[in-house]
VOSERO-342764 format. One line per 5 residues: number of its first residue (from 0); their letters; for each residue z negated, x, y negated of N, C-alpha, C. Coordinates in steps of 0.02 Angstrom, whole numbers, always signed. Layout:
VOSERO-342764
NUM	a	Z,X,Y,Z,X,Y,Z,X,Y  ...;
***
This chain:
VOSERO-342764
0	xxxxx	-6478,-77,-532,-6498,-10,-552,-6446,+18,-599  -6475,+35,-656,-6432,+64,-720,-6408,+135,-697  -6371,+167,-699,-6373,+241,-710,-6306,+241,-772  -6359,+294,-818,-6307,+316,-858,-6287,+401,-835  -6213,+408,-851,-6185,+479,-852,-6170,+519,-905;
5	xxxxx	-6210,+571,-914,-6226,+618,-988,-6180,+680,-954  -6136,+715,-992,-6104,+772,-981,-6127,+826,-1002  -6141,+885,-996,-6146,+938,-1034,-6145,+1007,-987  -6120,+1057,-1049,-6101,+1097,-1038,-6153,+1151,-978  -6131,+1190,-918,-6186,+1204,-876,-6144,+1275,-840;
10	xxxxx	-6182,+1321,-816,-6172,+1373,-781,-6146,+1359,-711  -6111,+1406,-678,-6102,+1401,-593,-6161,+1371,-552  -6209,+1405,-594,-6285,+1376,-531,-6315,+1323,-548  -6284,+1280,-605,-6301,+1216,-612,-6365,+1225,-663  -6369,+1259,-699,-6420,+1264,-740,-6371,+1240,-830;
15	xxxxx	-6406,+1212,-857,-6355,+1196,-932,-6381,+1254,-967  -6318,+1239,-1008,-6345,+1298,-1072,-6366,+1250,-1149  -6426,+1263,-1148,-6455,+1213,-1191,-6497,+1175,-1140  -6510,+1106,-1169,-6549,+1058,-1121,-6505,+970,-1150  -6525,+911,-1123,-6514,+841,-1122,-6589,+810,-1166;
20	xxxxx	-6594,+793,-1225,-6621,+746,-1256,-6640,+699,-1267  -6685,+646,-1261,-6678,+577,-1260,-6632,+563,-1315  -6614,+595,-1360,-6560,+556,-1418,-6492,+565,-1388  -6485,+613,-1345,-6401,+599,-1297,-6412,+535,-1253  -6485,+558,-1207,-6451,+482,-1160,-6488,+408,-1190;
25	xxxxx	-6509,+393,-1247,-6497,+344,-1317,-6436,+314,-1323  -6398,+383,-1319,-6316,+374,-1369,-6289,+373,-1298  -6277,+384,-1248,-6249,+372,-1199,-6265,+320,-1170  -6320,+278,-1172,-6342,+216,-1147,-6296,+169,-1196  -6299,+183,-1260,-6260,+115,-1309,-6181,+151,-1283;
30	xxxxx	-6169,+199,-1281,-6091,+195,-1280,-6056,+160,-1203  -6100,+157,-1141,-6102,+160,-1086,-6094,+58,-1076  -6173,+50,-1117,-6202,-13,-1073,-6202,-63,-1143  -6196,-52,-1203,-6190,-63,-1280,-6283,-102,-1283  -6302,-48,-1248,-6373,-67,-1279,-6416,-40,-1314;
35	xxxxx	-6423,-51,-1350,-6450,+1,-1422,-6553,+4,-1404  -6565,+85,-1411,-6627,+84,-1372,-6652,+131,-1426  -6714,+144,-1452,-6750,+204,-1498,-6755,+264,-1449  -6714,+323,-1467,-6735,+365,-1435,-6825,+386,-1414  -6866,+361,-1476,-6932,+389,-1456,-6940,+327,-1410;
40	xxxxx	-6909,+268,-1391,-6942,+249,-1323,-6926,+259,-1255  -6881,+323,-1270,-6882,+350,-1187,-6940,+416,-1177  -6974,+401,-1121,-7031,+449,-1115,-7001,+495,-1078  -6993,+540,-1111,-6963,+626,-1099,-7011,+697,-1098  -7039,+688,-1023,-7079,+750,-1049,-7073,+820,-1066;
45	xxxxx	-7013,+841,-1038,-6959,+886,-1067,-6903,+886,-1062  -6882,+942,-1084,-6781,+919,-1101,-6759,+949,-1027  -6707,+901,-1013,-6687,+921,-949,-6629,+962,-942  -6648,+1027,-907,-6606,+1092,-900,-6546,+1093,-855  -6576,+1059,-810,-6527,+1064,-747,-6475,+986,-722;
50	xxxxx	-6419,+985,-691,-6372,+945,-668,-6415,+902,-622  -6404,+839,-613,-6414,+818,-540,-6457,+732,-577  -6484,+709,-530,-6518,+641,-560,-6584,+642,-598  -6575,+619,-636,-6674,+618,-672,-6693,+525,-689  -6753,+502,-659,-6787,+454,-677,-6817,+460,-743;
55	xxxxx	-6808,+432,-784,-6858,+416,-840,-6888,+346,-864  -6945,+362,-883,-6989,+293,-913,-6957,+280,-976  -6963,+206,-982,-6912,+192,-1054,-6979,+119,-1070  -7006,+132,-1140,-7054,+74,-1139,-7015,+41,-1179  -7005,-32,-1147,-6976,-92,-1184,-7026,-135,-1239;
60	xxxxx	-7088,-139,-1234,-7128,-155,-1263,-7216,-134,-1244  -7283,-141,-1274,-7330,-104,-1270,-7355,-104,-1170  -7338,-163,-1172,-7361,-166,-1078,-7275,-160,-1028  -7257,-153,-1075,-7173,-173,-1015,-7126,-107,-1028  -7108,-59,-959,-7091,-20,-954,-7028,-29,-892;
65	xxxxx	-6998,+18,-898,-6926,+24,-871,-6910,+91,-837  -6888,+104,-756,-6855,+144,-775,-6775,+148,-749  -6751,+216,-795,-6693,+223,-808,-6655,+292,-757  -6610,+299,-728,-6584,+334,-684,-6536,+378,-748  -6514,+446,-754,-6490,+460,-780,-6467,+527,-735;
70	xxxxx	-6389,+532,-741,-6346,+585,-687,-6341,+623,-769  -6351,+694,-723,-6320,+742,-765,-6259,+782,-736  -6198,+771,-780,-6147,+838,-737,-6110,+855,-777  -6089,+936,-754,-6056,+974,-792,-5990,+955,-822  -5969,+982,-888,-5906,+972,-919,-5856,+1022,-871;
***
């Protein structure tokens, strides 16, 4: 099980200011695991606001899908 760790900036109550992108955890997957991935193939149905773990679908090819564990925590 992969998990990558994305940092960003977040309030006391664990809410971020801003949101997490598939083009951060893209760039945090190659800096992490040096695996270079298209951000449009992580399926993101929205940007994630809050700290804590998120599953995402990552399609490797038209039938072959992945998913990816991604921690969010505050700077």
């Amino acid at each position: 099980e992969t998990v990558i760790t994305v940092k960003a900036k977040s309030g006391e109550d664990g809410r971020l200011f801003g949101s997490v992108t598939s083009k951060q955890v893209a760039d945090q997957l190659n800096k992490q695991y040096k695996v270079k991935l298209d951000k449009r193939k992580i399926d993101l149905k929205e940007p994630i606001r809050a700290l804590g773990f998120v599953k995402l679908e990552v399609r490797l090819h038209l039938e072959v899908t992945a998913t990816l564990t991604v921690h969010i925590v505050g700077e």
